[in-house]
N, C-alpha and C positions, 0 to 999 in steps of 0.2 A: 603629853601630846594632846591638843585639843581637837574635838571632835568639830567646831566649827566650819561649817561650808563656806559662811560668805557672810563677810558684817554687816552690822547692823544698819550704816548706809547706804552698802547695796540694798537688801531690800526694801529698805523706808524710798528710795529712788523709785523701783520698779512698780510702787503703789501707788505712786506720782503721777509716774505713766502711762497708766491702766485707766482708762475712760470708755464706755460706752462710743463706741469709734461707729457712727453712721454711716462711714460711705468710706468705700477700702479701694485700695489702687487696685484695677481688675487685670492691672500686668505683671502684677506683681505673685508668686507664687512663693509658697511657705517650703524651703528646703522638707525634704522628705523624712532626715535626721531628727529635725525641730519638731515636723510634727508628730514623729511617732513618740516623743521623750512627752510631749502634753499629754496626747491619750494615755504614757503610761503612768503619767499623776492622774491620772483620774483612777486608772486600775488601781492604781494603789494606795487609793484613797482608806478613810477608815467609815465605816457604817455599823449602825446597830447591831449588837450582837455575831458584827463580823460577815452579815448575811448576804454582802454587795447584791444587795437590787437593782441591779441600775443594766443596762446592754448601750452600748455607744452606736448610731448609727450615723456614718460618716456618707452625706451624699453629698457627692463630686457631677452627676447625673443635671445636668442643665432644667431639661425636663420638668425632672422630680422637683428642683428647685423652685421653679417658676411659677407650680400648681401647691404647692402649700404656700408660697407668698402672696398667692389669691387668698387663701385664709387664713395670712399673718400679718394685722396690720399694723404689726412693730418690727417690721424684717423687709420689707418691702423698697427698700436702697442698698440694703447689707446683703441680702440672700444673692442677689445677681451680680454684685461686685466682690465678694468672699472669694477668699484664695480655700478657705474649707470650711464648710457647716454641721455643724452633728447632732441631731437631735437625740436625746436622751429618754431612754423610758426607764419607767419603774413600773418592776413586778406588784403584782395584785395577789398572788400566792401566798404571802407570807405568812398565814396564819399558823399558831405554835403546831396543828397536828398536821400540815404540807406535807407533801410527798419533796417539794423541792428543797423544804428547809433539812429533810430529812438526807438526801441526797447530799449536800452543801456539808451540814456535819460527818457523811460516811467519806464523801470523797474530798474534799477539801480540806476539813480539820483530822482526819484519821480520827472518830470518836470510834470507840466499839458501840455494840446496841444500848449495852447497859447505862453509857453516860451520854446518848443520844435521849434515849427516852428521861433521863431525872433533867437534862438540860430541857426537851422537851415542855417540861412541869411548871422551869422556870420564866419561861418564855410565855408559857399560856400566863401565868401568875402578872407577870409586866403586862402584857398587851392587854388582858381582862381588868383587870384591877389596879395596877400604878398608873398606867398611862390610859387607860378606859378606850382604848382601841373599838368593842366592840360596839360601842353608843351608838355611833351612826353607818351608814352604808359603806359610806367611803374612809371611815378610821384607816383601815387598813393598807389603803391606797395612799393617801396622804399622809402616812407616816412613813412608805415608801419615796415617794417625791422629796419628804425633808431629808430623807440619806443622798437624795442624787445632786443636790445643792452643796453637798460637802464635796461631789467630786466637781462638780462644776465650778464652783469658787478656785482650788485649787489645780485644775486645765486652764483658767484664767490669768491668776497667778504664776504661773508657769513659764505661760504664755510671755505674760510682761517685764518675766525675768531674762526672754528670750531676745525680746527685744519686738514681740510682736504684738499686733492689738486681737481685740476681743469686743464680741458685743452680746450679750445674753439676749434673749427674748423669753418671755411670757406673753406678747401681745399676738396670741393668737387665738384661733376659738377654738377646743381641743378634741371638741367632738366631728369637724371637719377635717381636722388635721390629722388626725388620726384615722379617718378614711380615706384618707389622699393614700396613706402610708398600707394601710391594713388592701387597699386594691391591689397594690404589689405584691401584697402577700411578706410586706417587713413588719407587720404588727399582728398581734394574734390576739386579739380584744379581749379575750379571755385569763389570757395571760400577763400582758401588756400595757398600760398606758402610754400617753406622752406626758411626762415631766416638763420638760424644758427644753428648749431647744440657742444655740451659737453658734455664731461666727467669729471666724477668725483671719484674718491677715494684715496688709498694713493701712494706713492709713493715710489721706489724700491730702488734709489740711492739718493744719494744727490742734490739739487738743485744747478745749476750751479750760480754764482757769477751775480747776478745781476745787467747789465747794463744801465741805461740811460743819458741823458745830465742832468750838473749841473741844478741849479733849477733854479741860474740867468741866463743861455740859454733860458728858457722855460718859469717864472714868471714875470708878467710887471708890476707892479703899475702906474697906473695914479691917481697921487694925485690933489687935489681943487688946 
């Protein structure tokens, strides 16, 4: 019995699909079904050492919307016609001796102390020295942000399996944006960044022609 969900036309289809959608039908709403099945690919994304950094905040709030579209000037047709927006943060905690990474292993992976603390060891070992985390201020932050991009790709994805669109944003300035959020009391800057932030719903016009390099541009095999 094959394990397969759905061939490999369907999804080479749904990648087809998938464009950077500017401007969303704003009568149109995303069934409640569809969207709770995105946000749970994003939960059930995979991240570094299993550590999900990531919090999904999902604002439906007009408002809310309006006043970080003042300081996103790549969401500024999308954020007021989106059937739903969510902007994503990454934790700033994560370093190997965290009370939260600590927490994560007691409750989430059932580690006892003794294989918390030697995972511990290995964790300071990667972040200090394979991946030199510690170099600069923000190592640590942006190594967080690159785990929330695996869930955000695949809430995308999901998405245009769904049959809906999608628009990511980074064009925003992230030190406003995050005091848009942080005055509500949804971001705890201590804790907290913003990552990334998207939208979601359908789209108004046509998707433009789909541009990238041949595959042999971009594909390399190294064979034995």
């Amino acid at each position: 019995m094959s394990d397969r969900h759905l061939d490999p036309a369907t999804l080479i289809k749904a990648f087809h699909f998938r464009h950077a959608c500017k401007q969303f039908d704003p009568e149109r709403v995303i069934p409640a079904e569809d969207f709770a099945a995105i946000l749970e690919a994003g939960r059930l994304s995979p991240s570094s050492f299993g550590f999900e950094p990531w919090r999904f905040l999902v604002i439906q709030d007009r408002a809310l919307r309006e006043a970080l579209a003042e300081v996103s000037w790549g969401a500024r047709t999308q954020f007021p016609s989106a059937s739903h927006v969510v902007a994503i943060l990454a934790r700033k905690d994560l370093r190997w001796d965290s009370a939260y990474l600590g927490e994560h292993m007691r409750e989430v992976k059932g580690l006892d102390e003794a294989a918390i603390g030697a995972r511990r060891e290995r964790i300071r070992a990667f972040q200090q020295h394979d991946f030199r985390l510690f170099d600069c201020p923000e190592g640590l932050f942006d190594w967080a942000c690159r785990q929330t991009y695996i869930a955000l790709a695949n809430m995308m994805t999901a998405a245009a399996l769904l049959g809906i669109d999608s628009c990511p944003c980074e064009g925003f300035n992230r030190r406003d944006a995050e005091g848009v959020l942080a005055a509500r009391d949804l971001l705890d800057r201590r804790v907290w960044g913003l990552a990334v932030m998207v939208s979601f719903g359908y789209r108004l016009a046509p998707a433009p022609a789909k541009t990238r390099w041949p595959s042999e541009r971009v594909i390399h095999w190294i064979d034995a």
